[in-house]
Residue, then its C-alpha position, 0 to 999 in steps of 0.5 A: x419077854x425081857x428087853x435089855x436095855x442099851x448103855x449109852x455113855x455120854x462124856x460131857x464137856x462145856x460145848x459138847x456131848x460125846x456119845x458111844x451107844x454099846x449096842x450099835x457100837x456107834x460114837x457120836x459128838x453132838x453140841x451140848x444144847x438143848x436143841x441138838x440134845x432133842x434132836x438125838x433123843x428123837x432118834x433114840x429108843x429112849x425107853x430101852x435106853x439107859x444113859x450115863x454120864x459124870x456129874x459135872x455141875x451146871x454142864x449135864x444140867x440141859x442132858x438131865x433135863x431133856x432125859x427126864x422130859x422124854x422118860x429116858x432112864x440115867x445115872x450120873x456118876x462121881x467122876x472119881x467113882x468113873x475114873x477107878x473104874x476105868x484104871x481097874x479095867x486097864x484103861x490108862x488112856x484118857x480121851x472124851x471118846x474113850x470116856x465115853x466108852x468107859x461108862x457105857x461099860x461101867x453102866x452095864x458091868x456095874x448095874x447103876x441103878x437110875x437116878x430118880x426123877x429131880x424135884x423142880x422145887x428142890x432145884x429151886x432152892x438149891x440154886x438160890x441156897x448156892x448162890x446165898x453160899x457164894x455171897x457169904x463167902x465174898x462178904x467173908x473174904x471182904x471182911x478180912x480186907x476190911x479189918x485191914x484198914x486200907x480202904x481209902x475209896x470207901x469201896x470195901x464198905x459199899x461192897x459189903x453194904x450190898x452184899x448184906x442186902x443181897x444176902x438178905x434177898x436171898x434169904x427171903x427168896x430161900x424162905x419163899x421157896x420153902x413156903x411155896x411147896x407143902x411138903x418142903x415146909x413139912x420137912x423144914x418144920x420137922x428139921x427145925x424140932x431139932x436142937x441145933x438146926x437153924x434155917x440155913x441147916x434146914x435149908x442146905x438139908x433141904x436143898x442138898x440131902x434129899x435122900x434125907x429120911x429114905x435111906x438108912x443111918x449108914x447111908x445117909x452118914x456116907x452120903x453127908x461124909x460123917x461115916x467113919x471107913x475101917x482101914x483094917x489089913x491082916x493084924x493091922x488095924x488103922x485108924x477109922x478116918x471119914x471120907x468123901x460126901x457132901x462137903x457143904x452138908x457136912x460144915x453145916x451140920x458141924x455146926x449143926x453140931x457144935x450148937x446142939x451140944x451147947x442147948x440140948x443135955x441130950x447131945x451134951x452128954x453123948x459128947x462128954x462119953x466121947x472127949x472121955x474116950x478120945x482127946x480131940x475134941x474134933x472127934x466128938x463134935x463129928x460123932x455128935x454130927x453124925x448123931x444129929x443127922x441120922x436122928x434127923x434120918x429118922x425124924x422124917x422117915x417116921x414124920x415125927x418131931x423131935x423128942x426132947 
């Protein structure tokens, strides 16, 4: 017998959830907690269920949770993915009770599939690599204040004196973290074959990529926004731009990039062929990019080191 599943889509703002269960045809509006998120589940079929909602950073974190304590399927969906759906289908209003709706319909019509269960370790580090990322960027912006010269209180240089020691913390917390789980040293150990790739590449794959060495090379340039779309209509034939993807992949493995063409002739020449056929050196340091990374792809899919 085949049980069809119940869409529940779920819009969630900072303080609260708004729910619209298709089956029953039901809308309901909970407080974005864990105890409130608990007690609704409690009610809820949650084997025959599947939930979905946009992705919004730390506010679905306590929802992703609690679904994955009770075994509850869900996706999370780009919310610019969530948004053209809801204009395809005619939807031009927009209230979180309508959202709600909305993905409930696009969980159903679209067939998402479930997102796999997260890896606590994974979490970790990802946390601890973000926070690292937002001191870097504060000890860039106080640097630039720095090299101004009007610090008379000496403030800028205590600031930056703590930001470098708070950086160095985290990093070793970040190695800690890699050390700690078998399988994340493994895979850094492999990344770090890798002509170019340092410990703060390795780390952000790590931490951000984890389909790393399960999808294929055009996946996995997609997922990292390296992927080159066509943009052809009838005799026209645009130019092939990359789009989307993960943001912060992307600026580390350029630079990922920019030093494997330096130490490795392997991605040196495949860079010349390049600038030999397009003047922006841009192009190429993205193509040696995205070479990197499905090399990368490959490397763990295989569990094999880097072949000079």
């Amino acid at each position: 017998m085949t049980i069809h599943p119940c869409f529940i889509g779920c819009d969630i703002a900072k303080s609260h959830l708004d729910l619209f269960e298709e089956t029953s045809g039901t809308s309901l509006r909970i407080a974005n907690t864990s105890e409130a998120i608990a007690s609704w589940l409690s009610s809820l079929d949650c084997q025959a269920s599947f939930v979905a909602f946009e992705a919004t950073g730390p506010y679905d974190r306590a929802l992703r949770q609690a679904l994955e304590q009770v075994g509850c399927r869900f996706t999370r969906i780009n919310p610019a993915r969530a948004r053209d759906f809801a204009r395809a289908t005619g939807r031009l209003a927009k209230t979180d009770a309508i959202d709600a709706h909305m993905l409930a319909a696009m969980a159903r019509m679209l067939a998402l599939t479930p997102d796999a269960a997260s890896d606590p370790a994974r979490n970790t580090l990802a946390q601890l690599h973000k926070r690292r990322d937002q001191l870097v960027e504060m000890r860039a912006a106080e640097r630039v204040r720095d090299s101004e010269g009007q610090d008379p209180t000496g403030s800028l240089a205590r600031h930056l004196a703590w930001l470098d020691a708070e950086i160095a913390t985290l990093e070793h917390l970040v190695s800690e973290a890699l050390q700690a789980d078998e399988t994340l040293t493994r895979t850094q150990a492999l990344l770090r074959s890798a002509p170019g790739i340092g410990p703060v590449t390795a780390a952000t794959l790590i931490a951000l990529m984890p389909e790393l060495g399960h999808v294929s090379p055009k996946a996995i340039a997609a997922l990292a926004g390296l992927a080159p779309f066509n943009d052809d209509s009838g005799r026209r034939r645009g130019q092939r731009m990359i789009k989307g993807g993960r943001r912060r992949v992307r600026k580390a493995l350029y630079m990922a990039a920019l030093a494997a063409i330096r130490t490795s002739a392997r991605f040196k020449t495949f860079y010349d062929a390049i600038r030999a056929r397009s003047p922006a050196a841009k192009v190429a340091i993205i193509a040696v990019a995205r070479k990197l990374l499905v090399t990368l792809n490959a490397m763990l899919k295989t569990d094999t080191a880097f072949q000079p």
